[in-house]
C-alpha positions as CSV (number, residue, x, y, z in Angstrom):
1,X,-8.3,-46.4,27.0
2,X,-10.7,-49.1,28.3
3,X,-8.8,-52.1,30.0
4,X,-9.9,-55.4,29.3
5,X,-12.9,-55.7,31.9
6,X,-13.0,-52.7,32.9
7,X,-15.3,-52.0,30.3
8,X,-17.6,-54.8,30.7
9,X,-18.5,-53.9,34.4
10,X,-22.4,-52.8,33.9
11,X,-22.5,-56.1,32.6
12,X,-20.4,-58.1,35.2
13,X,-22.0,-61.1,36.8
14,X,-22.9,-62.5,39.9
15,X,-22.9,-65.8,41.5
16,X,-25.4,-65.7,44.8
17,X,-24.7,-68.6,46.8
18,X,-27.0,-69.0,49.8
19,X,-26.1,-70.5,52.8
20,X,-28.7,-73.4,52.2
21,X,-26.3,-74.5,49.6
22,X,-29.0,-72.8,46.7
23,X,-26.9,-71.2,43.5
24,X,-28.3,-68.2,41.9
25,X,-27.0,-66.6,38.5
26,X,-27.9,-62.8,38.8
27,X,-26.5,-59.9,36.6
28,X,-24.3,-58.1,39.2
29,X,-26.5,-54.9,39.1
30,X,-28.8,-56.8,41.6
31,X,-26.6,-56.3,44.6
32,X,-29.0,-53.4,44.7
33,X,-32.4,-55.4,46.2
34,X,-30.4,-58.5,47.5
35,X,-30.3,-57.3,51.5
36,X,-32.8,-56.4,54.2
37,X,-33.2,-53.4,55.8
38,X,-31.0,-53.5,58.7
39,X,-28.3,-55.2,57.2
40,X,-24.9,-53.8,57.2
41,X,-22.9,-53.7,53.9
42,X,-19.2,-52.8,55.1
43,X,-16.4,-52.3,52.0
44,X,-12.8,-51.5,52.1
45,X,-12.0,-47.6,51.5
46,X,-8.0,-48.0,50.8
47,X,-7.2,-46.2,47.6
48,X,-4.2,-48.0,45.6
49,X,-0.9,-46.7,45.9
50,X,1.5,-47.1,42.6
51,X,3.4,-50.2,43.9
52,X,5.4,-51.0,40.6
53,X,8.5,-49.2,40.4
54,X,11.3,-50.3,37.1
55,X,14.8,-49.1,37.4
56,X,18.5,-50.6,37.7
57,X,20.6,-52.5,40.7
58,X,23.5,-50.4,41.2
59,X,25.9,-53.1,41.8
60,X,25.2,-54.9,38.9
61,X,24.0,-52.5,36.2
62,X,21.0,-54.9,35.4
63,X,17.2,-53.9,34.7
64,X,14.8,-54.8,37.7
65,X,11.4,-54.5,38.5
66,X,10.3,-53.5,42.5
67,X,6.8,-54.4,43.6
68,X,6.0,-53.3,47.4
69,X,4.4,-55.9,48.6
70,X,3.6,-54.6,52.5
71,X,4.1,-51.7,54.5
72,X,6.5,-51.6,57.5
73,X,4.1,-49.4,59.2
74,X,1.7,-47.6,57.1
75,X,2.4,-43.8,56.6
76,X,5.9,-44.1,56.3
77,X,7.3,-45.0,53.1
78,X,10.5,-45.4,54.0
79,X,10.4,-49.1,54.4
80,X,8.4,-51.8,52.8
81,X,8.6,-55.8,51.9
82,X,9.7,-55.9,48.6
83,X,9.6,-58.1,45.4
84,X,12.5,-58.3,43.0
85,X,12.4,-59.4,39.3
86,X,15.1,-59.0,37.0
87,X,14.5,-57.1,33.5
88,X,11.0,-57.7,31.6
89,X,7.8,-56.2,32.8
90,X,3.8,-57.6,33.5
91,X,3.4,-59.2,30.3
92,X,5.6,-61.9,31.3
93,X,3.5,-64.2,33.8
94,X,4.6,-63.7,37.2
95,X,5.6,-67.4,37.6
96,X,8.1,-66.8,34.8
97,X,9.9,-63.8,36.0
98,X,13.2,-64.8,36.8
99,X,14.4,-63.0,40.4
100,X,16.8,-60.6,40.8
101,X,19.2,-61.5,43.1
102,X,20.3,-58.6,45.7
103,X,22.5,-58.6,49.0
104,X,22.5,-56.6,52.2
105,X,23.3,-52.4,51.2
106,X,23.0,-53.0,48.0
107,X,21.1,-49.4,46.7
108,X,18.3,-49.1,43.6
109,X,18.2,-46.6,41.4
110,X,14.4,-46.5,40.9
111,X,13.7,-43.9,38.3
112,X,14.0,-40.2,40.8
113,X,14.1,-42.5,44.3
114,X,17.3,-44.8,45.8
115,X,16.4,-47.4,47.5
116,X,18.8,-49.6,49.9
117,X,18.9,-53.4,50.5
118,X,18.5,-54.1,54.4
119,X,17.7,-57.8,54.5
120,X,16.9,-60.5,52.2
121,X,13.8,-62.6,53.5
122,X,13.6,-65.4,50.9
123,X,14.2,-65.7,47.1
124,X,13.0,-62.5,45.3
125,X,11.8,-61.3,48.7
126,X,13.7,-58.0,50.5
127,X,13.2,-55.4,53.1
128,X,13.7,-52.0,51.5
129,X,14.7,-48.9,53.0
130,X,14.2,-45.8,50.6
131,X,16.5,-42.3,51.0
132,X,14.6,-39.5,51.5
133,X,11.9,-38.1,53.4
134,X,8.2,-38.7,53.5
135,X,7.4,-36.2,51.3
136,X,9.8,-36.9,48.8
137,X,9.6,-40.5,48.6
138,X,5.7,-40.1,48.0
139,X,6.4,-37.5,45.2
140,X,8.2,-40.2,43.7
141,X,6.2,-42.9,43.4
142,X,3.3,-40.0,42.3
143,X,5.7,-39.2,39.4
144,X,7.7,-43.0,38.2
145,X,6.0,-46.1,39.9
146,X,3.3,-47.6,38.0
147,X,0.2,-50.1,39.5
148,X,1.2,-53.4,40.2
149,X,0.0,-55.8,37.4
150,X,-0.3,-59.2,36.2
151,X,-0.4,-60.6,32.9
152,X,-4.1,-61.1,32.0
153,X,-4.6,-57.6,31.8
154,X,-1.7,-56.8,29.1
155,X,-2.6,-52.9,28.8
156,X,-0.6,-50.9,30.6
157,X,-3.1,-49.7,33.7
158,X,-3.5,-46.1,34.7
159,X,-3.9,-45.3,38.5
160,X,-7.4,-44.8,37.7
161,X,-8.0,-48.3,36.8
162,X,-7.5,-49.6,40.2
163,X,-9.3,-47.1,42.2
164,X,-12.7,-48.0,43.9
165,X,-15.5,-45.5,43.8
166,X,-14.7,-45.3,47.4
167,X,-11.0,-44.6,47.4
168,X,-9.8,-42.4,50.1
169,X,-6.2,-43.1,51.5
170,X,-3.9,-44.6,49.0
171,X,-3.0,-47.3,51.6
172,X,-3.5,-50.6,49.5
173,X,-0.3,-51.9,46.8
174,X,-3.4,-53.5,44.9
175,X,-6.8,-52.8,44.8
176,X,-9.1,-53.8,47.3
177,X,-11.3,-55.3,44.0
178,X,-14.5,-56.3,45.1
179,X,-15.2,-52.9,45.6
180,X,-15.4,-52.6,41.7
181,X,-18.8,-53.7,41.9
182,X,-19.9,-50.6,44.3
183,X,-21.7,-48.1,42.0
184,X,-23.2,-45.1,43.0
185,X,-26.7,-46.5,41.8
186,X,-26.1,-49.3,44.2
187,X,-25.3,-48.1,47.2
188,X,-28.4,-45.0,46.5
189,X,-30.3,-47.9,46.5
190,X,-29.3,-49.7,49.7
191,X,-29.9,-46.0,51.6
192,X,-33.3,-45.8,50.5
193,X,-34.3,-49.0,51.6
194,X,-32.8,-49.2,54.8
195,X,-29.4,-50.8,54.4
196,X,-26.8,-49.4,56.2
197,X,-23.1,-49.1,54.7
198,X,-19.7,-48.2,56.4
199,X,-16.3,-48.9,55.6
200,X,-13.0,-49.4,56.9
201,X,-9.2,-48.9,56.0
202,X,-7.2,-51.9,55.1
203,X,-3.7,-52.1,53.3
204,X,-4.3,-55.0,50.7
205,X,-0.8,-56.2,49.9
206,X,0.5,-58.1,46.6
207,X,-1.8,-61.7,45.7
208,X,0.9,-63.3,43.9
209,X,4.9,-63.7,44.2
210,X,5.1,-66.1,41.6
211,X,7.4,-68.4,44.1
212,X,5.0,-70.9,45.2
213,X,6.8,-71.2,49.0
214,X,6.3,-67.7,49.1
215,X,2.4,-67.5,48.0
216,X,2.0,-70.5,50.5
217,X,2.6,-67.4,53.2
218,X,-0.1,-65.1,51.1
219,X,-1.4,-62.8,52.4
220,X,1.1,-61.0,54.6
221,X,0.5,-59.3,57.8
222,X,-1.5,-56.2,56.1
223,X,-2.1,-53.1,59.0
224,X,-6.1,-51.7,59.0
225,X,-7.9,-49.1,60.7
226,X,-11.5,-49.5,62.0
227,X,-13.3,-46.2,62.9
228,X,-15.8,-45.9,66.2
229,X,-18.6,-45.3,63.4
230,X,-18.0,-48.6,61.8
231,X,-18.0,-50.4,65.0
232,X,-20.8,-49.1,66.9
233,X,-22.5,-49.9,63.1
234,X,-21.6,-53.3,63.6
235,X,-22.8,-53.4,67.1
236,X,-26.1,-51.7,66.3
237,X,-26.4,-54.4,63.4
238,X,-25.6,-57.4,65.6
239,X,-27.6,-56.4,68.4
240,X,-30.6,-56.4,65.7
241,X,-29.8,-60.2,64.9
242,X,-28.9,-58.5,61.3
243,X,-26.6,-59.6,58.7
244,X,-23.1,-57.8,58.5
245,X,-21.9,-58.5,54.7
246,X,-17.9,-57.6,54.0
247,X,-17.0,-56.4,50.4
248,X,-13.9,-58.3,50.1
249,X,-11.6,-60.4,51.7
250,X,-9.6,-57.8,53.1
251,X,-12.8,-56.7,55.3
252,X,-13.4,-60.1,56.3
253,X,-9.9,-60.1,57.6
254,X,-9.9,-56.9,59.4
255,X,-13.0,-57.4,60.9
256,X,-12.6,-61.1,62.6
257,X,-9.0,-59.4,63.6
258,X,-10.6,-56.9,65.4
259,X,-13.3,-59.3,66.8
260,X,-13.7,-60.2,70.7
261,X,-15.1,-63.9,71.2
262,X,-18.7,-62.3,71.6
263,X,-18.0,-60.7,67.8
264,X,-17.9,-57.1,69.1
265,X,-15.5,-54.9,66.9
266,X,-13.2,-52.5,68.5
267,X,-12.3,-49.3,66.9
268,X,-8.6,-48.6,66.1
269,X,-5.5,-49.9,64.4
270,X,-4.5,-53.5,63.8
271,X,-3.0,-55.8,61.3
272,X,-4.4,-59.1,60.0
273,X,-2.0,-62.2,60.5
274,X,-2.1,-65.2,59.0
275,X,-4.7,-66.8,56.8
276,X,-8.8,-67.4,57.6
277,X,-9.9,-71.1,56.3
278,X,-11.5,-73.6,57.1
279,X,-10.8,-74.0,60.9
280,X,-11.6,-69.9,61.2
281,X,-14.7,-69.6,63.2
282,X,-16.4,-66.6,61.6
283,X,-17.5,-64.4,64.8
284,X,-18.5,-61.1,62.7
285,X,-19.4,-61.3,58.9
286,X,-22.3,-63.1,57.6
287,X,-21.6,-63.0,54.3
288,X,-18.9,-62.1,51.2
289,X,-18.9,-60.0,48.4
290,X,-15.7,-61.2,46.5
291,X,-14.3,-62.0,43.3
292,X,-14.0,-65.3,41.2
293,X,-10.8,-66.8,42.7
294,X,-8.9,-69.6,41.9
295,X,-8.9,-72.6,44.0
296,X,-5.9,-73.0,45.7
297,X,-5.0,-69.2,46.3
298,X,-5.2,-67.4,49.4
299,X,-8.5,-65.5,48.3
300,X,-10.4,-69.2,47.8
301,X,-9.2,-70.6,50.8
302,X,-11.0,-67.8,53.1
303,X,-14.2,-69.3,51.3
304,X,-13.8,-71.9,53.3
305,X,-14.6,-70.3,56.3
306,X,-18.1,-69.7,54.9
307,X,-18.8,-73.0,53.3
308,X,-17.9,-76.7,53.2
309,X,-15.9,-78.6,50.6
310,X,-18.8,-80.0,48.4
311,X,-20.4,-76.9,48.5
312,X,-17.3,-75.1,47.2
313,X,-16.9,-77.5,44.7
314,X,-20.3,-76.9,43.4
315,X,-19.6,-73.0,43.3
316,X,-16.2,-73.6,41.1
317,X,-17.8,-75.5,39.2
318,X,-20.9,-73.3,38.1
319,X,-18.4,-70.5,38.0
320,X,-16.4,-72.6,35.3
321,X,-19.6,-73.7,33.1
322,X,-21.3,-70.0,33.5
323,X,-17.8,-68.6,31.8
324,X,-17.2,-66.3,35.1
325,X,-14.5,-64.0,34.5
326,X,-12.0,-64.3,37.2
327,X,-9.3,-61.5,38.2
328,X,-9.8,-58.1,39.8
329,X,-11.6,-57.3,36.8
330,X,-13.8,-60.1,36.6
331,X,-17.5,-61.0,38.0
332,X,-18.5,-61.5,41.5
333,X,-19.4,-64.3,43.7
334,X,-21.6,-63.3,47.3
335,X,-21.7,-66.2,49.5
336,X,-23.4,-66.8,53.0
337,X,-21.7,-68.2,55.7
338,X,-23.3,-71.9,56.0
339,X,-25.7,-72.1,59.2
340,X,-26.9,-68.4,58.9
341,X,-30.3,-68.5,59.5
């Protein structure tokens, strides 16, 4: 089964928007010949763990719906952030799930895993702790829990669907996205001219609650890892006055997390807090490869770190008359940080 954009990828578009203010329309296969040599193209390398997991509230008897919405500490799934919806499934937009309503040691039978209440955060919104041990509770969520998904795509996805050519770890509760548009063809062609590429680890957690208090806090605190390759690549790149682009907004926010004021990276563990805007002084990345966001999301307001408000105007609005397809699935916007240059 083809998803709905899934299929259309070799012909995805892409909106270049320069840091001059100047808008190109591009077929997104030019990603190939639109860096220098010397720049740095750095993407997210978290493969998607199934997040979505149906099953019944002990107490009450009645259907729910868990999504994991952030890790505890990643590589132990014993406890997560948690989402709660009561009976019905993706095809229902988020906004209009009703929330299940769960209190303190309350357990979930979620299909072979049990699952126990250990604090309710806000509406819909719950610590988890699951019973078992690592091994285990992974084997379940291999065998019952499904991708998280939202209701423009209303096909049920397959754990293929939402990996990136590039997956490694499954570390991320949805896919890191704009790594969709990484082909193999693309990236043979950024080696052979000189453009360097490295990657990072970063646990992209849910992009909607449908509680809009609770998306107001979007994104959560989300835990990466930054190797020594990826750093000293950054360093080499910076040191040559080159441009460092991220592939996503999860890479922009590991890498200004893990930023000193000069913009050196350090290698290690961290966790991205809080949101990057306007007031976010960009001290690593140069420029984004994202998706077509939605203004007034999370994802949109990091664009503001890279361009002012007229000039994000202009971008939604050729996105809009162009027909860019917005979603994870969707087309692609790269845009330079304003000043560069």
């Amino acid at each position: 089964m083809i998803v709905a954009g899934r299929g259309k990828r070799w012909s995805a578009k892409l909106l270049v928007a320069d840091s001059a203010g100047g808008l190109r329309n591009l077929p997104r296969v030019a990603l190939e010949s639109l860096f220098e040599p010397g720049d740095l193209v750095v993407a997210n390398d978290a493969a998607t763990l199934p997040a979505s997991l149906m099953g019944i509230h002990c107490v009450s008897g009645d259907a729910i719906e868990i999504r994991l919405a952030a890790w505890e500490r990643v590589g132990d799934p014993t406890r997560f952030t948690a989402l709660a919806f009561r009976g019905g499934d993706h095809r229902t937009p988020t906004e209009e799930r009703m929330a299940a309503s769960l209190a303190r040691d309350d357990r979930l039978a979620l299909g072979p895993l049990v699952a126990v209440v250990e604090h309710c955060l806000a509406s819909r919104l719950y610590k988890l702790r699951f019973l078992g041990d690592r091994t285990n509770i992974l084997a379940g969520l291999a065998r019952h829990a499904r991708p998280i998904q939202y209701a423009h795509v209303p096909e049920l996805l397959a754990l293929c669907d939402v990996w990136t050519k590039i997956a490694a770890d499954p570390i991320a509760l949805e896919p890191p996205s704009a790594g969709f548009a990484l082909s193999w063809r693309v990236q043979a062609s950024w080696r052979e001219r000189g453009i360097g590429f490295a990657t990072l680890t970063h646990a992209a957690g849910v992009s909607s609650t449908g509680d809009p208090a609770l998306d107001a806090r979007l994104p959560f605190d989300e835990p990466f890892c930054i190797g020594k390759r990826t750093a000293a690549a950054i360093a080499q790149t910076k040191a040559c006055q080159r441009r460092v682009v991220a592939v996503g907004t999860t890479v922009v926010r590991a890498l200004e997390s893990a930023a000193d004021e000069n913009g050196g990276v350090r290698a290690g563990e961290g966790v991205a807090r809080g949101r990057i805007g306007r007031k976010t002084p960009l001290r690593v990345v140069d420029a984004l490869l994202t998706g077509v966001h939605q203004p007034g999301d999370s994802h949109f307001e990091l664009l503001h770190a890279f361009a002012d408000d007229a000039a994000l105007q202009s971008i939604a609005a050729t996105l809009c008359a162009s027909g860019y397809r917005s979603h994870e699935f969707g087309d692609s916007l790269l845009i330079e940080r304003r000043g560069l240059g």
